[in-house]
C-alpha positions in Angstrom: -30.1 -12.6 -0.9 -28.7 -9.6 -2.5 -25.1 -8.7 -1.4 -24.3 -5.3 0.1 -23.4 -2.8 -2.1 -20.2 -0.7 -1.3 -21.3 3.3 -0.4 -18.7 6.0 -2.5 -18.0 7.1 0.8 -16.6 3.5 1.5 -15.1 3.0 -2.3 -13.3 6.3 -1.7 -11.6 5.4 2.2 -10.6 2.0 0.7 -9.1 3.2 -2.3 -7.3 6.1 -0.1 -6.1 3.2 2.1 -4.5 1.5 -0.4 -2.6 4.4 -2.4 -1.6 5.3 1.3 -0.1 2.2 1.9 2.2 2.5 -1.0 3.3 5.6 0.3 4.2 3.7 2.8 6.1 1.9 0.7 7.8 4.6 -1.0 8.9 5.8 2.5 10.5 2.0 3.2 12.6 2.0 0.1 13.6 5.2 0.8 14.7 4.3 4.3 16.6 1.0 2.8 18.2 3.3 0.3 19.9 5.6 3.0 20.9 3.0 4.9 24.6 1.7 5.3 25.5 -1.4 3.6 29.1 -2.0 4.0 28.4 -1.9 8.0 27.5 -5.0 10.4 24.1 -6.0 10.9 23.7 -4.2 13.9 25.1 -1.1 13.0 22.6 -1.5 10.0 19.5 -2.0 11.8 20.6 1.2 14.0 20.8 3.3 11.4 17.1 2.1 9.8 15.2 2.3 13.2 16.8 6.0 13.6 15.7 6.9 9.7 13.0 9.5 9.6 11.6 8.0 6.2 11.5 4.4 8.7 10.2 6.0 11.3 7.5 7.8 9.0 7.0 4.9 7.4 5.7 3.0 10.4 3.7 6.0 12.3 1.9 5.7 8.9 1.5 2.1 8.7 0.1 2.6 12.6 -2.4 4.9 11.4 -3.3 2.9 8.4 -3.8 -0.1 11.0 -6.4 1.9 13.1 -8.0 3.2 10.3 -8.3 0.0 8.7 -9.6 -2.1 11.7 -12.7 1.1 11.6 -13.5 0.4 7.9 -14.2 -3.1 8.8 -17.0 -1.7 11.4 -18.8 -0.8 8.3 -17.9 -2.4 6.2 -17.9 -6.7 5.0 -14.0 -8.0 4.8 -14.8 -10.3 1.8 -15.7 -6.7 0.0 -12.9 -4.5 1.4 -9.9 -6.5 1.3 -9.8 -6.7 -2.3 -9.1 -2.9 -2.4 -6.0 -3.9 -0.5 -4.8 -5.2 -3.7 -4.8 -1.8 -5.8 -1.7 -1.0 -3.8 0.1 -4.1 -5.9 -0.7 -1.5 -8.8 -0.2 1.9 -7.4 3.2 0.6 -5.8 4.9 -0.3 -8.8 4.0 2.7 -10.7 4.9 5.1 -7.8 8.1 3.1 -7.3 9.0 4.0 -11.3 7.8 7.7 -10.9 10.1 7.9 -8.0 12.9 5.9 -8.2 13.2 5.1 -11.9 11.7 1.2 -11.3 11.2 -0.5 -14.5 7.7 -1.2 -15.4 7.0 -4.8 -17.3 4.2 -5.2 -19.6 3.4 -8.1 -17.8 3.4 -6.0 -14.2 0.9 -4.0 -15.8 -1.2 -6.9 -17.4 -1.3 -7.8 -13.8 -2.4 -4.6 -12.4 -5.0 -4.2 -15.2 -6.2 -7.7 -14.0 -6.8 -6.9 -10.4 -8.4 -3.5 -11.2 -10.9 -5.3 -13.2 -11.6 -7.8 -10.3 -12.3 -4.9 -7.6 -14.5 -3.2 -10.2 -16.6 -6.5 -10.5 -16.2 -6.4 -6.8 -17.2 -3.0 -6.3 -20.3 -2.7 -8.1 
Protein backbone atom coordinates (compact mmCIF):
# COMPACT_ATOMS: atom_id res chain seq x y z
CA UNK A 1 0.00 0.00 0.00
CA UNK A 2 1.21 3.31 -1.01
CA UNK A 3 1.22 6.02 1.75
CA UNK A 4 -0.65 9.24 1.38
CA UNK A 5 1.09 11.87 -0.13
CA UNK A 6 0.95 15.41 1.67
CA UNK A 7 -1.14 18.08 -0.76
CA UNK A 8 1.04 21.83 -0.95
CA UNK A 9 -2.00 23.11 0.42
CA UNK A 10 -1.34 20.83 3.51
CA UNK A 11 2.77 21.25 3.32
CA UNK A 12 2.06 25.01 3.29
CA UNK A 13 -0.67 25.08 6.75
CA UNK A 14 1.90 22.85 8.48
CA UNK A 15 4.88 24.66 7.80
CA UNK A 16 2.83 28.11 8.66
CA UNK A 17 1.95 26.28 11.93
CA UNK A 18 5.20 25.75 12.95
CA UNK A 19 6.91 29.23 12.18
CA UNK A 20 3.68 30.43 14.06
CA UNK A 21 4.44 28.67 16.94
CA UNK A 22 7.82 30.19 17.32
CA UNK A 23 6.28 33.41 17.18
CA UNK A 24 4.78 32.20 19.89
CA UNK A 25 7.82 31.77 21.27
CA UNK A 26 9.33 34.98 20.60
CA UNK A 27 6.19 36.51 22.33
CA UNK A 28 7.01 34.23 25.65
CA UNK A 29 10.63 35.43 25.93
CA UNK A 30 9.55 38.61 25.41
CA UNK A 31 6.98 38.40 28.25
CA UNK A 32 9.78 36.68 30.67
CA UNK A 33 12.04 39.56 29.68
CA UNK A 34 9.62 42.36 30.98
CA UNK A 35 8.98 40.74 33.84
CA UNK A 36 10.24 41.62 37.48
CA UNK A 37 12.80 39.51 38.99
CA UNK A 38 13.83 40.92 42.15
CA UNK A 39 9.98 40.57 43.22
CA UNK A 40 8.17 37.53 45.14
CA UNK A 41 6.84 34.82 43.19
CA UNK A 42 3.49 36.04 43.31
CA UNK A 43 4.09 39.44 42.48
CA UNK A 44 6.00 37.73 39.48
CA UNK A 45 3.43 35.69 38.16
CA UNK A 46 1.05 38.87 38.33
CA UNK A 47 2.93 40.80 36.42
CA UNK A 48 3.40 37.87 33.48
CA UNK A 49 -0.41 36.93 33.37
CA UNK A 50 -1.09 40.90 32.99
CA UNK A 51 1.86 41.06 30.07
CA UNK A 52 0.36 41.82 26.66
CA UNK A 53 3.32 39.82 24.92
CA UNK A 54 1.86 36.73 27.54
CA UNK A 55 -1.35 37.27 26.93
CA UNK A 56 -0.60 37.42 23.04
CA UNK A 57 1.29 34.68 23.37
CA UNK A 58 -1.43 32.40 24.62
CA UNK A 59 -4.50 33.76 22.39
CA UNK A 60 -2.04 32.63 19.72
CA UNK A 61 -1.09 29.33 21.14
CA UNK A 62 -5.19 28.95 21.47
CA UNK A 63 -5.56 29.61 17.88
CA UNK A 64 -2.70 27.47 16.95
CA UNK A 65 -4.52 24.60 19.06
CA UNK A 66 -7.77 24.84 17.06
CA UNK A 67 -6.15 25.08 13.99
CA UNK A 68 -4.01 22.34 14.64
CA UNK A 69 -6.74 19.79 15.99
CA UNK A 70 -8.53 20.78 12.00
CA UNK A 71 -5.24 19.82 10.15
CA UNK A 72 -5.48 16.45 11.66
CA UNK A 73 -9.17 16.12 10.01
CA UNK A 74 -7.19 15.98 6.87
CA UNK A 75 -4.59 15.15 7.43
CA UNK A 76 -2.48 11.54 9.00
CA UNK A 77 -0.55 12.53 12.52
CA UNK A 78 2.39 10.22 11.70
CA UNK A 79 2.81 12.80 8.57
CA UNK A 80 2.05 16.06 10.17
CA UNK A 81 3.66 16.06 13.38
CA UNK A 82 7.00 15.96 12.12
CA UNK A 83 6.42 19.55 10.69
CA UNK A 84 6.07 20.37 14.42
CA UNK A 85 9.63 19.94 14.60
CA UNK A 86 10.75 22.86 12.05
CA UNK A 87 9.83 25.18 14.86
CA UNK A 88 13.06 23.60 16.84
CA UNK A 89 14.82 25.36 13.74
CA UNK A 90 12.87 28.42 13.04
CA UNK A 91 12.98 29.23 16.94
CA UNK A 92 16.52 29.40 17.45
CA UNK A 93 17.18 31.45 14.43
CA UNK A 94 14.33 33.95 15.25
CA UNK A 95 15.42 33.98 18.80
CA UNK A 96 19.14 35.30 17.33
CA UNK A 97 17.52 37.70 14.82
CA UNK A 98 15.67 39.13 17.72
CA UNK A 99 17.22 38.92 20.75
CA UNK A 100 20.86 38.52 19.76
CA UNK A 101 20.78 34.37 20.81
CA UNK A 102 23.87 32.73 19.86
CA UNK A 103 23.62 30.26 17.15
CA UNK A 104 26.02 26.91 17.57
CA UNK A 105 27.23 25.03 14.64
CA UNK A 106 26.03 22.13 16.21
CA UNK A 107 22.25 23.88 16.78
CA UNK A 108 22.28 24.27 13.20
CA UNK A 109 23.78 20.65 12.31
CA UNK A 110 20.66 19.83 14.23
CA UNK A 111 18.26 21.84 12.36
CA UNK A 112 19.76 20.82 9.04
CA UNK A 113 19.06 17.27 10.37
CA UNK A 114 15.39 17.59 11.00
CA UNK A 115 14.76 19.56 7.78
CA UNK A 116 16.11 16.72 5.92
CA UNK A 117 13.82 14.16 7.85
CA UNK A 118 10.50 16.23 7.06
CA UNK A 119 11.62 16.49 3.42
CA UNK A 120 11.98 12.57 3.25
CA UNK A 121 8.75 12.85 5.13
CA UNK A 122 7.12 15.12 2.98
CA UNK A 123 7.54 13.72 -0.34
Amino acid sequence: MRPPQLTLFQIALLVGYAAAMSIGQLFFKTAAQLGVSEASLGARLVAIAANGYFVGGVLLYTALTILWVWILTFTPLSYAYPFAALAFGITPMLAAAVFGDPLSLRLMLGCVLVLCGIIVIAS
